[in-house]
C-alpha positions in Angstrom: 0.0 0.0 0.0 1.6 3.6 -0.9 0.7 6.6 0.6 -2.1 7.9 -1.7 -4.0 4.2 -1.2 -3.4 4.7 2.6 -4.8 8.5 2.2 -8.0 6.8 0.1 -9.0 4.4 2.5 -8.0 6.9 5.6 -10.7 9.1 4.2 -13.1 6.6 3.3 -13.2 5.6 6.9 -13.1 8.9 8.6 -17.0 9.8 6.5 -18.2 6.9 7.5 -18.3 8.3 11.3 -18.6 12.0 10.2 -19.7 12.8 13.3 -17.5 11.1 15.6 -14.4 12.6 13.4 -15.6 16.1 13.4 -15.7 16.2 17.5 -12.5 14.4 17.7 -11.3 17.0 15.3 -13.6 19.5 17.6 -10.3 20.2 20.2 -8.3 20.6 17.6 -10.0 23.3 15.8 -10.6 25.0 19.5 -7.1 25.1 20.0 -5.1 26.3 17.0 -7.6 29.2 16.8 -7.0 29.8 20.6 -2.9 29.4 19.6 -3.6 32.5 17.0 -5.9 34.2 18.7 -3.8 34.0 21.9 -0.6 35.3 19.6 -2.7 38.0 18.2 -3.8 39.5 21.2 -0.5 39.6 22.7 1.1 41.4 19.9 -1.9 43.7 19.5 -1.9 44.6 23.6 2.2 44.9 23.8 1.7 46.9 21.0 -0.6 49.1 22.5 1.0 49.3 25.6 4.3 50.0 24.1 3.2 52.7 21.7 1.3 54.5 24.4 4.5 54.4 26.4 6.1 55.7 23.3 4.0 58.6 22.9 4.3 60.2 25.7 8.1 60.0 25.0 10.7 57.5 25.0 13.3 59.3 24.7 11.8 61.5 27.4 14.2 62.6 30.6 12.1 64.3 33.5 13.5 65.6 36.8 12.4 67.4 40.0 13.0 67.7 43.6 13.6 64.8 45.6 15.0 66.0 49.6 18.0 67.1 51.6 16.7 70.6 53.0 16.0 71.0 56.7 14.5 74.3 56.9 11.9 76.3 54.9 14.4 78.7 53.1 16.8 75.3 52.4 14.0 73.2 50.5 13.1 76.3 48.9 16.8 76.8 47.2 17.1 73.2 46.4 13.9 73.5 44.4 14.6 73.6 40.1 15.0 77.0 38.8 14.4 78.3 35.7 18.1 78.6 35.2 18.9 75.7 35.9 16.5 74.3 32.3 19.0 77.1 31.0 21.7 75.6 31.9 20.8 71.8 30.9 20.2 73.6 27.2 23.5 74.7 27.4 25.6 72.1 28.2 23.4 69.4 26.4 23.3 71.3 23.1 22.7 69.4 20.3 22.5 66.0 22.4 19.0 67.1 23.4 15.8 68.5 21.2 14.3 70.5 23.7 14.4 71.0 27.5 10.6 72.4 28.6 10.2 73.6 32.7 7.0 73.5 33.9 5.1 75.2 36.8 1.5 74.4 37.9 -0.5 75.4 40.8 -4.4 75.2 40.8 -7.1 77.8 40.9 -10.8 78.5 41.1 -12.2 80.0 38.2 -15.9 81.4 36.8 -17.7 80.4 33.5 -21.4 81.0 33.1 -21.7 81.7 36.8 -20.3 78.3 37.6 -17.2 78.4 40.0 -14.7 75.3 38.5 -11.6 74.3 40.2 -8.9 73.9 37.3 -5.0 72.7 37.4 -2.7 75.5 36.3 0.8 74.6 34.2 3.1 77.4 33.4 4.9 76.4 30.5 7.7 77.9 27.7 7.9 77.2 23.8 9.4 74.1 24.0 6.6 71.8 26.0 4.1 71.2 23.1 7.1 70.1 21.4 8.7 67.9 24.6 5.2 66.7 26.2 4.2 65.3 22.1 0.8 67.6 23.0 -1.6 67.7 20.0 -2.7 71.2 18.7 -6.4 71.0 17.5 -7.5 74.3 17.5 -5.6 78.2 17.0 -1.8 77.7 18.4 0.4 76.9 21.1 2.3 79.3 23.4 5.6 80.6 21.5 8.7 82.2 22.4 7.5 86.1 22.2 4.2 84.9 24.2 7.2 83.7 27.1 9.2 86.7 26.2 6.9 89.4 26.6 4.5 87.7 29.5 1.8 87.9 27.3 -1.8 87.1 29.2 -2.7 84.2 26.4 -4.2 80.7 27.3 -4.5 76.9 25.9 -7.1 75.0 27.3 -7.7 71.1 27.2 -10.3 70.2 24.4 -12.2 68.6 27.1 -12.3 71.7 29.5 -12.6 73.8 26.7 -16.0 72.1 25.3 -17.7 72.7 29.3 -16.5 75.5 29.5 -17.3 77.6 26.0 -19.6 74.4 24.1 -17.0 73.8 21.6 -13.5 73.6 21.1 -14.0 76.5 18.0 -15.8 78.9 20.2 -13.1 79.2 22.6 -11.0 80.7 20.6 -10.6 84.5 21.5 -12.7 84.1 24.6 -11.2 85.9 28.3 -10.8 84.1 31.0 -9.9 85.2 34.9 -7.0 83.2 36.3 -6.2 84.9 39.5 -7.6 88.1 38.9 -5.6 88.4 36.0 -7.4 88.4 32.4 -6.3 85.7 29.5 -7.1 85.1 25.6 -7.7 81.8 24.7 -5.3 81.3 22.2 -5.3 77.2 21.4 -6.8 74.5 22.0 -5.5 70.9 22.7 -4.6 67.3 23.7 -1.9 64.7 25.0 -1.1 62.4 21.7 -1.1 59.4 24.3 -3.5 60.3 27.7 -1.6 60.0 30.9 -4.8 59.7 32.7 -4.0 62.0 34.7 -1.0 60.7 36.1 1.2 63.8 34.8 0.4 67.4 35.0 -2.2 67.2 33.1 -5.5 66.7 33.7 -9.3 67.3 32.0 -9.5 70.6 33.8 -5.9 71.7 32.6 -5.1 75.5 31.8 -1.5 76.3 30.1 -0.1 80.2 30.2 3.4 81.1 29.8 6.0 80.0 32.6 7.0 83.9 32.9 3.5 85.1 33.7 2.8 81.8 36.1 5.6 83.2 38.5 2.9 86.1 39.1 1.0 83.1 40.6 3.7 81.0 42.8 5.1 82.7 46.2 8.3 81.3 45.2 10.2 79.5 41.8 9.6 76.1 41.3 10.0 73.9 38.4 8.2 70.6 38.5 8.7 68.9 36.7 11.5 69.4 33.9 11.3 67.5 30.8 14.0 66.7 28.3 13.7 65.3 24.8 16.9 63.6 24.2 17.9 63.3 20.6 18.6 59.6 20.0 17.5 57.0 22.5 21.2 55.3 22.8 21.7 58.6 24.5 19.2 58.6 27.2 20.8 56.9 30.0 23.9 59.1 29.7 21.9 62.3 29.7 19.6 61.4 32.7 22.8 60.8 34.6 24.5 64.3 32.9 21.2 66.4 34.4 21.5 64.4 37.7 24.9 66.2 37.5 24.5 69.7 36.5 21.5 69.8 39.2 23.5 68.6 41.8 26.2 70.7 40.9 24.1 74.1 40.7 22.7 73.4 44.5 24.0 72.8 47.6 25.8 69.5 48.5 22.7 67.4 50.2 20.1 68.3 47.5 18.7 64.9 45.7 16.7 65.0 42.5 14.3 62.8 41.5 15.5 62.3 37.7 14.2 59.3 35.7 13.5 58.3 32.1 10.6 55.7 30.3 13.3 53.4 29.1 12.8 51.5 32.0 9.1 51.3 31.9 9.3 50.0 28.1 11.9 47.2 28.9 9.4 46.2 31.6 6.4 46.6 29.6 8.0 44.3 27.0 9.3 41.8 29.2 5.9 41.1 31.1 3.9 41.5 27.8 6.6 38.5 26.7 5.8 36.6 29.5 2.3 36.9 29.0 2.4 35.6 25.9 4.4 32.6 26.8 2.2 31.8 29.5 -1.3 31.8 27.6 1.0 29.8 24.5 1.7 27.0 27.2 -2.3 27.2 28.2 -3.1 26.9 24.5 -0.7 24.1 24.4 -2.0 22.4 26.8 -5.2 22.4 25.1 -3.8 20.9 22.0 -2.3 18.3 24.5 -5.7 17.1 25.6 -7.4 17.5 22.4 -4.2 15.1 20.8 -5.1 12.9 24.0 -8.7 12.5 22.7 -7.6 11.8 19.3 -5.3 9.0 20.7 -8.1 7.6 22.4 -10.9 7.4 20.3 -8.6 5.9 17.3 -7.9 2.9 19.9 -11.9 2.4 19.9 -11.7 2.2 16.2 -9.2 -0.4 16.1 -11.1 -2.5 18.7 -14.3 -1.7 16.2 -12.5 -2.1 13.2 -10.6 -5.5 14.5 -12.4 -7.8 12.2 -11.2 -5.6 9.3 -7.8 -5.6 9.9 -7.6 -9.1 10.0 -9.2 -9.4 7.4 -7.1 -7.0 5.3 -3.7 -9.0 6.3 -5.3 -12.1 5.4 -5.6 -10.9 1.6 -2.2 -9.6 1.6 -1.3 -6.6 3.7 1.6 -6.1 5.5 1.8 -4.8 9.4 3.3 -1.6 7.9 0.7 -1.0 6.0 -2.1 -1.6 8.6 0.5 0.9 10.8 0.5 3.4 8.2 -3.7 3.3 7.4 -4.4 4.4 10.8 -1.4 6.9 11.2 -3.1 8.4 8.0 -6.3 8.3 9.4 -4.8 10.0 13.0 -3.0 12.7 11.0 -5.8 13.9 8.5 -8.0 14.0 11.5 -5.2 16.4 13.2 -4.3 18.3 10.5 -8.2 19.0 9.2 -8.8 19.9 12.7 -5.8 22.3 12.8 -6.5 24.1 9.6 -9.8 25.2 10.1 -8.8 26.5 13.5 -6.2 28.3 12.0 -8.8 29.8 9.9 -11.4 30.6 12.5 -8.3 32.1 14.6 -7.0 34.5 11.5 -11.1 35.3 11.3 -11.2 37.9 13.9 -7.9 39.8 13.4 -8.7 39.9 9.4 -12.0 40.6 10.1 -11.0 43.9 12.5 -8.8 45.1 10.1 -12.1 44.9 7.1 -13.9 46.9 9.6 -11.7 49.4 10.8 -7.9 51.0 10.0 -7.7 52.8 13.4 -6.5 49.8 14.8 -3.9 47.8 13.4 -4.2 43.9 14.4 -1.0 42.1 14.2 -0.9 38.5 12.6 1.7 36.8 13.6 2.8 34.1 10.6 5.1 32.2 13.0 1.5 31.3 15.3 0.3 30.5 12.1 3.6 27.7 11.2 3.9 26.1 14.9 -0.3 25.8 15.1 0.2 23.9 11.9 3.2 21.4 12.9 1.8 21.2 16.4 -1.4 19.8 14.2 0.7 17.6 12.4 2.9 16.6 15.4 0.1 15.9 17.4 -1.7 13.4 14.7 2.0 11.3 14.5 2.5 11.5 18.1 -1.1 10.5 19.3 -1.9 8.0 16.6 1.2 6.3 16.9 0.4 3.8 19.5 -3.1 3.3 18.0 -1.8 2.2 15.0 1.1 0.5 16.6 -1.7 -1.6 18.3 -3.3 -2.3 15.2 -0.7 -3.4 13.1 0.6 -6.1 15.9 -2.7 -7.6 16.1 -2.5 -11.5 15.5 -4.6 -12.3 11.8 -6.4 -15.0 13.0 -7.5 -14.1 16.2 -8.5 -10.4 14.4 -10.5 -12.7 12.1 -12.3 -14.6 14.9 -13.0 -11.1 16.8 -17.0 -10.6 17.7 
């Protein structure tokens, strides 16, 4: 018997019990879909996570004050200064794309009678740039606005919708911030939220830095950020600011100076052992599902005991009995693999029909192991079935009931 006889009879015997081979196929197709879909969603969520990480800025550098003063007038010289963001420009040069300081503060303030509590940042030219903020309406704050201590305003697109009804009809409205009068200048967002976990919030205001210090009984920057030009550089430059604010304070001073590179490697690593967990789950399943293949092919050699003696009576060799059933074991395997691979390519392809905003990754590779898993699986199950079957004696097959 070659392998396209042993294929032909394989099949014929596999419709005879149609049913029983599509639930033994049943765990099959369950778990190669749950092998890609299990894939899928682990590249689609590291992705996420990553790029969110990303967009608030990996090669982001932020610093403020840790400790070290003992007294009131101590803590309030260790604080960051505006010259000391001048000074990290100047000695960082070209290593760095922007160094943005930032002071906030919060403040009660009136619209349509209402009295809202808001969250203040006073911030330079460079932040919209350093913080990756999104402009959606008029412009951000610019160097003469800084300059000059111009009374002009961004609001958040979510403040500025309660607020005025629409991110458009904010534009050139005045609004009191501590007495003092501002034009709405801009409107805007974070590319990636923060949810609140930065300075800012749903309720966030932004007016130049130099007009802020109108607002703050003393000078205090917090935090700074620093967009560092290449990311092989941003180790070295969180250590160089460490240095040039220790240096321009007092010896006991600490900073507080860290960078996301940290937070991605640890995103990435747990996201990777994620994955390798729910893969060994999936496995698992795979495992059982190979377990009930091996199991119901041993029923159909007891069944089908008669017929194999019968079939080495006539002629056929115990390798060809073997190979039959290890046909049959496979095919039953390998259907049941492929159209779980196909159910579990379904949903990604079928997200990426109905939408573009979201990119689903397909991962080929979950696509190749699913497949030999299949394969291994139908060999490494069906072996001692048809092992069995092909040892049985002929004439005791034949007098089988």
């Amino acid at each position: 018997m070659n392998l396209t006889e042993a294929v032909s009879f394989s099949l014929q015997a596999l419709h005879a019990n149609r049913l029983r081979t599509f639930l033994t196929a049943l765990g099959l197709i369950i778990g190669n879909a749950s092998v890609i879909l299990v894939v899928t969603i682990s590249l689609a969520s590291k992705d996420l996570i990553l790029d969110q990480i990303r967009g608030i800025g990996s090669n982001l550098v932020y610093a403020d004050y840790e400790a070290g003063g003992q007294n009131i007038a101590e803590v309030e010289g260790d604080f960051v200064k505006l010259g000391d963001v001048q000074a990290i420009r100047e000695d960082l040069g070209s290593t760095i794309i922007a160094a943005s300081a930032v002071m906030n503060t919060h403040d009660k303030i009136v619209t349509n009678g209402k009295v809202r509590e808001v969250t203040v940042d006073g911030v330079d030219d460079q932040y919209a740039t350093v913080r990756n903020l999104v402009i959606l309406n008029g412009r951000a704050i610019d160097e003469s606005d800084v300059t000059l201590r111009e009374h002009v305003a961004m609001l958040i697109d979510k403040l500025a919708v309660k607020m005025f009804g629409s991110q458009q009809a904010a534009l050139g409205q005045t609004i009191k911030i501590s007495q003092l009068e501002f034009t709405v200048i801009g409107t805007f967002r974070e590319k990636t939220t923060t949810m609140g976990q930065g300075e800012i919030t749903d309720e966030t205001i932004l007016v130049p830095i130099t007009v802020m210090e109108y607002f703050m009984p003393y000078e205090r920057i917090n935090p700074v950020y620093i967009a560092v030009r290449n990311a092989a550089d941003v180790l070295s430059v969180t250590q160089q600011v460490n240095d040039i604010l220790e240096r321009r304070h007092r010896a006991g001073a600490k900073y507080n100076v860290q960078n996301l590179s940290a937070i991605l490697e640890t995103a990435d690593r747990i996201a990777t052992i994620l994955t390798i967990v729910l893969i060994i789950v999936s496995t698992i399943a795979l495992l059982i599902s190979g377990i009930g293949i091996m199991n119901i092919m041993l029923v159909t050699v007891t069944e089908r005991t008669r017929e194999i003696g019968l079939r080495m009576a006539v002629g056929a060799s115990r390798r060809d009995v073997l190979l039959q059933f290890l046909v049959e074991s496979v095919l039953i395997s390998l259907s049941g693999g492929f159209v779980g691979i196909i159910v579990g390519l379904a949903l990604p392809l079928s997200v990426r029909l109905i939408t573009q905003q979201v990119h689903v990754p397909i991962s080929l590779l979950s696509v190749l192991v699913a497949f030999a898993v299949s394969f291994a699986v139908g060999v490494g199950f069906g072996l001692l079935p048809a092992r069995r079957a092909s040892q049985l004696n002929p004439t005791e097959a034949l007098r089988y009931e």
